[in-house]
N, C-alpha and C positions, 0 to 999 in steps of 0.2 A: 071620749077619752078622758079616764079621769085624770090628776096631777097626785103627783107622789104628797101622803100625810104629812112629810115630812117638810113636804114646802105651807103647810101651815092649813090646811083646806079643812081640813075637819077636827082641828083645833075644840070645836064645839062640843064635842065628843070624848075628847080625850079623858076625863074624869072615868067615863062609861071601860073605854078602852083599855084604861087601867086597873078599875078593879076587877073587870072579870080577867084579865092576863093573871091578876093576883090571885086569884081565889083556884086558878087552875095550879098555880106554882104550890101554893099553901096545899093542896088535897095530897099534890105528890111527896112532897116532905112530910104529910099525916101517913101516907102510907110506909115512907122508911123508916121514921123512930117508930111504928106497930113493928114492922118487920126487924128491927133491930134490936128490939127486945126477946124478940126470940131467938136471937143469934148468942150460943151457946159454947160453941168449941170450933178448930179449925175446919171441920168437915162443913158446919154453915155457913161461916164467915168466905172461906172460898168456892162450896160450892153448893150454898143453898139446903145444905142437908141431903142430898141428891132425894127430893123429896118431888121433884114437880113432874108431870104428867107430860108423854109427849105433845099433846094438845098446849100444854100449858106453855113448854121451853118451844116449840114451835113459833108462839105467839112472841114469847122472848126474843126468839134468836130473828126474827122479823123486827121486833124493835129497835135490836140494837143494829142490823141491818141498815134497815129505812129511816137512815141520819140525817145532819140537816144536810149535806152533800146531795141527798136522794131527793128531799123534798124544794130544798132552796137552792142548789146548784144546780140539779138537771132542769130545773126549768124555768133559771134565768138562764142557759146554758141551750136552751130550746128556743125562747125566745129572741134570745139576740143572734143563735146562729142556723139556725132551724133543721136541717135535717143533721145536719154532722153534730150537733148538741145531745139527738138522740140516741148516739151511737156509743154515749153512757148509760142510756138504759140498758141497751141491746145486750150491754159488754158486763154489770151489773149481775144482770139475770144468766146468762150464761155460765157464770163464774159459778152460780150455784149447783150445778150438777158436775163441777167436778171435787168441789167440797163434799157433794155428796157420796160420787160415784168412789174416791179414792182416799180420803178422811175421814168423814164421819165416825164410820162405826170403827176400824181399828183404832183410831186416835180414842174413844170410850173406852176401850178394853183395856186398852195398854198401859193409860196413864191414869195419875188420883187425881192431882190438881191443877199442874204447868205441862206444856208443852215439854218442857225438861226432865218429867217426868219419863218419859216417854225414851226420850234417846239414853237418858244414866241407865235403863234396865237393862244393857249390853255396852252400851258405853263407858269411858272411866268418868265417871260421878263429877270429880270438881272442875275441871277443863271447860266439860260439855256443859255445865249447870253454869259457869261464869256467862260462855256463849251465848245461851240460851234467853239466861235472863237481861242480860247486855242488848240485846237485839228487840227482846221484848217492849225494852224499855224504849228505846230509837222508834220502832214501827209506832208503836203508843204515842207518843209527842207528833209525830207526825200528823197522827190522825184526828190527835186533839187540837192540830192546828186549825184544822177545817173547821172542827166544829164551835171552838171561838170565833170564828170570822163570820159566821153565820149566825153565833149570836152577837154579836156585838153589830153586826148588819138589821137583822130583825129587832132591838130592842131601842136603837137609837131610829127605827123608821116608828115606833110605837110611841115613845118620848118626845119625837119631833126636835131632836137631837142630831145637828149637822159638823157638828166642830169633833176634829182632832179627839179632844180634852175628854169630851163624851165618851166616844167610846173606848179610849182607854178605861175610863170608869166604869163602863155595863162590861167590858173582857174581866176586868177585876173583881166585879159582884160573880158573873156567873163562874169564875172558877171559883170564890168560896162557896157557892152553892154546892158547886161539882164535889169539893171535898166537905163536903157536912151529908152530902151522899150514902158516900162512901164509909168514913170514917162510923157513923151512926149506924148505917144499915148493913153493912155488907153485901152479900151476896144475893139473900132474898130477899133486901128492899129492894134493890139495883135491877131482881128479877120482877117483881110487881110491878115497880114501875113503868119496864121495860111491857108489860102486858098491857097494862093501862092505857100507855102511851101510844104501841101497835095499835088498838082499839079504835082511840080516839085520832089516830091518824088515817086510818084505814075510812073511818066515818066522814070524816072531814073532806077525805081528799073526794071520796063518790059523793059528797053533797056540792062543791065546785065542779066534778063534771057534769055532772045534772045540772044545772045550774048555767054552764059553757055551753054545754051539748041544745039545751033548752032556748039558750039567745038565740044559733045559728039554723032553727030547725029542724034539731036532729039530725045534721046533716054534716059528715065529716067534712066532706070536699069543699063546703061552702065555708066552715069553719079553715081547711089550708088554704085556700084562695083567698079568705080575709086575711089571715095570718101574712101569706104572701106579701100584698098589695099593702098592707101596714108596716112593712118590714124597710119598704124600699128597694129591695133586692129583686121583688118580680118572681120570677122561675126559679132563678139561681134561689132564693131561701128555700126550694125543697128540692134541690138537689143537692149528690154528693161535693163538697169543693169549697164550702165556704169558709171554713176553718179550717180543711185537710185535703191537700189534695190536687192545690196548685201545683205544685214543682216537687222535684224531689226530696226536697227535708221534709216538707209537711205529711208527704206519703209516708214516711221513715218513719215520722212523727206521731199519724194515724196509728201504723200497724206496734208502734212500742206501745201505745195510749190500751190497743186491744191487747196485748199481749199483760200487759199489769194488769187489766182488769179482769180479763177470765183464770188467771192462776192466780191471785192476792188474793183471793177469798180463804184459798186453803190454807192460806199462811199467817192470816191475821189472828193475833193472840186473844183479841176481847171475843170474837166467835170462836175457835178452839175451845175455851175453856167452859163453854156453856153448855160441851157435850158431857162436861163432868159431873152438870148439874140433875141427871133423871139416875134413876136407878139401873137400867140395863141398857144392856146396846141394841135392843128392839127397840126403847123408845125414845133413844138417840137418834134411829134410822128413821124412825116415824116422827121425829121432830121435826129435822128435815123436810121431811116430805109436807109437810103442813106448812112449813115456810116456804117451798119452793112457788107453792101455791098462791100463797098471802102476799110473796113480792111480786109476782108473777101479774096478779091482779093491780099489783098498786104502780109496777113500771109500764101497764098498759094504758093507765090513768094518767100517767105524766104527760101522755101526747095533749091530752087538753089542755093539762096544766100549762106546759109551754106556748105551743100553738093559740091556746084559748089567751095567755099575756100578753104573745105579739098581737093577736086582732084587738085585742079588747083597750088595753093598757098603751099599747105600743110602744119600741123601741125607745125610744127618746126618753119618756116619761121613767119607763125601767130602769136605765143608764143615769139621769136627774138624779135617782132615788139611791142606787149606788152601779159602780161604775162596772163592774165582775158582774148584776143581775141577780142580787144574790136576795134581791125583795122580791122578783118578780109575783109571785107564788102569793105572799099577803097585798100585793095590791090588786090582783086578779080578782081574790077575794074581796076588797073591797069594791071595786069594781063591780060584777056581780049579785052585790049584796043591796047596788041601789046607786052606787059610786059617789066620790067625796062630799062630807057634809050631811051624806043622808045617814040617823038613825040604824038603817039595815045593814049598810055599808060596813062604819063603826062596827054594829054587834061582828057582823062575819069576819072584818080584817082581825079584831080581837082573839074570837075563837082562833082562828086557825093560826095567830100568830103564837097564842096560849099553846096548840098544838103544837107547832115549831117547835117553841123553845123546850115542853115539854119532852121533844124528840132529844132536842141538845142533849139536854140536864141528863137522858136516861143514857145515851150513847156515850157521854161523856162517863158518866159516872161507871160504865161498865171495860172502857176504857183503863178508866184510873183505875180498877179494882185491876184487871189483868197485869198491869205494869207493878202497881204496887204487891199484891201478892208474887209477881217472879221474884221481884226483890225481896224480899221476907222468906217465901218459902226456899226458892234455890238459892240466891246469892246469901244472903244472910243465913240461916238455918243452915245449909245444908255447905257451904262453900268457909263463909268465917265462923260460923259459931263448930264447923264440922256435926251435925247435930247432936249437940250438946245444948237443946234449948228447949223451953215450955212452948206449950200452944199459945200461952197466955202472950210470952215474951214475942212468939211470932206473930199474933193479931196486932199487937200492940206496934210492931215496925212495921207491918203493913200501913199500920197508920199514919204513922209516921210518913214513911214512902209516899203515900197519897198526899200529903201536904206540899212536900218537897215538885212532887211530879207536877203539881195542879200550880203550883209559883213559877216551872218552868214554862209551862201552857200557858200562862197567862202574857208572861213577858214576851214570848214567840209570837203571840196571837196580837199582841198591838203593832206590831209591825208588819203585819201579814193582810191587814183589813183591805188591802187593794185585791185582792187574790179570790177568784172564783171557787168556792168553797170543794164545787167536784172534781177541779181541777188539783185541789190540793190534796183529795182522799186518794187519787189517781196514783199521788206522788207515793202513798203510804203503801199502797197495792203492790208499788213494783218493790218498795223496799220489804217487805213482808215477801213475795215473790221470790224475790233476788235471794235472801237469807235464808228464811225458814221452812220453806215450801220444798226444796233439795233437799235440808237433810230430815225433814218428815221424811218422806219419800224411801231418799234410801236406805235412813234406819227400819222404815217396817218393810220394803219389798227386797233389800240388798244385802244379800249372807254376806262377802265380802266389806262391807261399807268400816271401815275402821275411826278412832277417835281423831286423828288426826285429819282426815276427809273430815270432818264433821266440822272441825274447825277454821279448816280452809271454806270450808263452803259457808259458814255463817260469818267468820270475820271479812272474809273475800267478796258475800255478795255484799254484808253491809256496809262495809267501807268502797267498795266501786257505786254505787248505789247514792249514796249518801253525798259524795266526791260528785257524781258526773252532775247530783239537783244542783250544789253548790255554785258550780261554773255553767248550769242553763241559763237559758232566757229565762227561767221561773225567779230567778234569786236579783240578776241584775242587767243592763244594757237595753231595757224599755221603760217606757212609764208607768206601768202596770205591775212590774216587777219588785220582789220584796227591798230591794235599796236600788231606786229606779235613779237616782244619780250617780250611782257607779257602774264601769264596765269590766265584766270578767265573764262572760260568756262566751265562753270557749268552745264548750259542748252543744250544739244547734239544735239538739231535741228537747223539745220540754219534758218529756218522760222519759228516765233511762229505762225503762227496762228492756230495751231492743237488745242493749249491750250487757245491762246487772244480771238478767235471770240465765241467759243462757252459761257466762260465765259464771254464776254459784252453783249452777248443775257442773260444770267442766270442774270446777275445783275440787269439788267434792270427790269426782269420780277420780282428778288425779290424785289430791290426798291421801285417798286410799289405795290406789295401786305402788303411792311412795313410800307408803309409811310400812315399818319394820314391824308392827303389832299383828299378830296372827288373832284375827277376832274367833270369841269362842262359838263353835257349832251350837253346842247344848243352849248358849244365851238365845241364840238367834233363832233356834228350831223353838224354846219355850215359847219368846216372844210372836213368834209366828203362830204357833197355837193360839195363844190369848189373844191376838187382832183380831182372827178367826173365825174364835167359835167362842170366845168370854171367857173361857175357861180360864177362872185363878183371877177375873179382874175383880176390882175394888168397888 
């Protein structure tokens, strides 16, 4: 069992550990000022030029998928709780086919750039466009919360960096990383990246199960029974109940935890807007299909990844290193590579921690483009400017926006570092769920669905949403929790969405049976056509 880098064991190394982490960081900012030279007009800046191959946004929409939540959360998340950890894989992977079955391809036809695109085609324009991008921006921070905590987790175990101080400083480098991203590359860095990044994550993670699977004999059982027996827990670590399932909150707890993760997928803005990025809605559908694929393979990998930290690493050691498990994943890696001190170790916790952050930087920075382009294109463009403005003036607030966005990321994210990273995407899921995923929905399947419904159901679910994190056990009333000196947990479920999604569907549907707007047939029969069959899309 090796001891967390961070307690100082491969020190020796460290010079080694850092410039290859560097030289991975430096390849990917070589690929976004390429890519951002070629970034021309608003069509590339938000969507790539719709120039890339479904093979290629495939590999994308996998990228900005398999975040650091997927790699660094589900399997400290595995490790410390063993089977109820994997039941963010399960719930991950699931989510995907109804992104596919009921989004993908109308969400391509219907809209050019935002999500808000989409509902103003029948909807009244400023109201929904304020909504829309309001919401965009909420889910967005959210989900960048995770992904700070995750690097400021992995760069401070690479550093050998244990204070406070520290990683407030690595949450502060990597959100200007995050915006020098963006701001330079736009669309088709943020997508290169994103492919590069799938790649080398994808490579990475099958050379650690090779590598797990190879200690224990090729033998999974022998690998759960170590896992087990290093856990401390015995039986109970592979069965249902460890983290869900005691009593009844945590049942409650479980089924809201699944319920955000299989409908969040449809609702999250940085994936939406990647269907904007191919040319047609075959190879939006085919995009999909190629990622369902690629995640598909890589949450079946996580079982080593976790399992393989609790045998190898063990709990204690994972917890030492940080206290959410959010290392577990690079000291496995080191672990397997030869463990502390040795040369092999060093090279592998590097690479795959290079990969990690890699994962950040791309997630993040697709992230920051989603939230920054609603605000430029709907709120600003299209809401204050009424549009009355240049591409130019629009890229130019996009950038803007992503400055602003990426300062509020950072400040969230230093105070969040106690927080298990998949725990925190979880939270982005149901707010994404709660909000946007209702009025998708019933603007492209609901003749009836009026602007008022539209607005109950995205201000409705994001403020009940937003309100019920506020007053969990996530925000305060443990140690663990984002101001674990105060108590205002009121709400017992760490996940609302048991309570947010079903209420943004109820609002939506009463908003529009309240509201006095007779929506038009003709908008809604066009738009129906064009989810369709493409007809008339962009």
């Amino acid at each position: 069992m090796s001891l967390p880098l961070a307690a100082g064991a491969a020190s020796d190394h460290r010079t080694l550990i850092i410039t290859l982490f560097s030289v991975f960081v430096a390849a990917t900012l070589g690929i976004t000022i390429w890519a951002g030279r070629q970034t021309k007009d608003a069509t590339d800046f938000y969507a790539g030029g719709r120039s890339f191959t479904g093979f290629q946004n495939g590999l994308a929409i996998s990228g900005d998928y398999m975040s650091a939540a997927s790699f660094l959360g589900i399997a400290g998340a595995i490790a410390l709780f063993g089977y109820d950890g994997f039941l963010y894989s399960i719930g991950f992977l699931v989510a995907w086919l109804v992104a596919l079955l009921l989004v993908a391809e109308p969400l391509r036809n219907s809209g050019r750039f935002t999500m808000a695109d989409v509902l103003a085609h029948r909807l009244k324009q400023r109201p929904v466009r304020t909504a829309a991008g309001t919401s965009t921006i909420v889910v967005s921070i959210f989900y960048l919360l995770a992904q700070m905590v995750g690097a400021g987790a992995l760069v401070a175990l690479l550093l050998g960096a244990t204070g406070e101080g520290s990683r407030r400083w690595i949450i502060g480098l990597v959100g200007l990383v995050m915006v020098l991203y963006v701001t330079i590359g736009g669309m088709k860095g943020t997508t290169w990246v994103q492919i590069v990044k799938a790649v080398m994550l994808i490579a990475g993670t099958l050379l650690i199960t090779v590598l797990v699977l190879n200690k224990v004999g090729w033998n999974v059982s022998t690998l759960l029974g170590r896992a087990a027996d290093a856990s401390g827990k015995g039986k109970a670590f592979l069965e249902p109940g460890l983290q869900y399932g005691k009593d009844g909150t945590s049942k409650l707890n479980f089924i809201s935890l699944g319920l955000a993760l299989v409908l969040g997928t449809a609702g999250l803005p940085h994936i939406l807007i990647r269907f904007y990025t191919v040319p047609t809605a075959k190879a939006a559908r085919k995009s999909v299909n190629w990622a369902i694929g690629i995640i598909g393979a890589f949450y079946l990998m996580t079982i080593a990844l976790g399992f393989g930290a609790a045998a190898l690493v063990g709990p204690k050691a994972i917890i030492a290193s940080n206290e959410s498990g959010n290392t577990a994943a690079p000291l496995l890696a080191q672990e397997v590579g030869g463990g502390a001190g040795s040369t092999g170790g060093a090279v592998l916790l590097a690479v795959i921690s290079a990969v990690a952050f890699a994962t950040i930087l791309a997630v993040v920075a697709g992230l920051t483009l989603a939230s920054s382009a609603s605000f430029a294109h709907d709120l600003w463009a299209n809401v204050i400017r009424k549009g009355r403005t240049s591409e130019k003036e629009e890229i130019l607030t996009a950038k803007c926006a992503a400055v602003v966005i990426g300062a509020i990321s950072i400040v969230l994210g230093i105070f969040a570092h106690r927080l298990n990273a998949a725990a925190l995407v979880a939270l982005a899921f149901a707010v994404a769920a709660s909000a946007n995923l209702p009025t998708i929905l019933y603007s492209l399947f609901w003749k009836r669905f009026t602007t008022q419904g539209a607005l109950w159901s995205i201000y409705g679910g994001l403020v009940s949403s937003v309100t019920l994190v506020i007053i969990s056990p996530v925000v305060s009333g443990n140690p663990k929790a984002l101001f674990p000196g105060m108590s205002f947990d009121y709400f017992p479920l760490g996940n609302p969405g048991l309570v947010s999604i079903p209420l943004g569907f109820l609002l939506g549907w009463l908003g529009s049976l309240l509201s006095k707007e007779q929506p038009d047939p003709r908008k809604y029969a066009e738009l129906e056509v064009r989810a369709l069959t493409g007809h008339g899309a962009h």
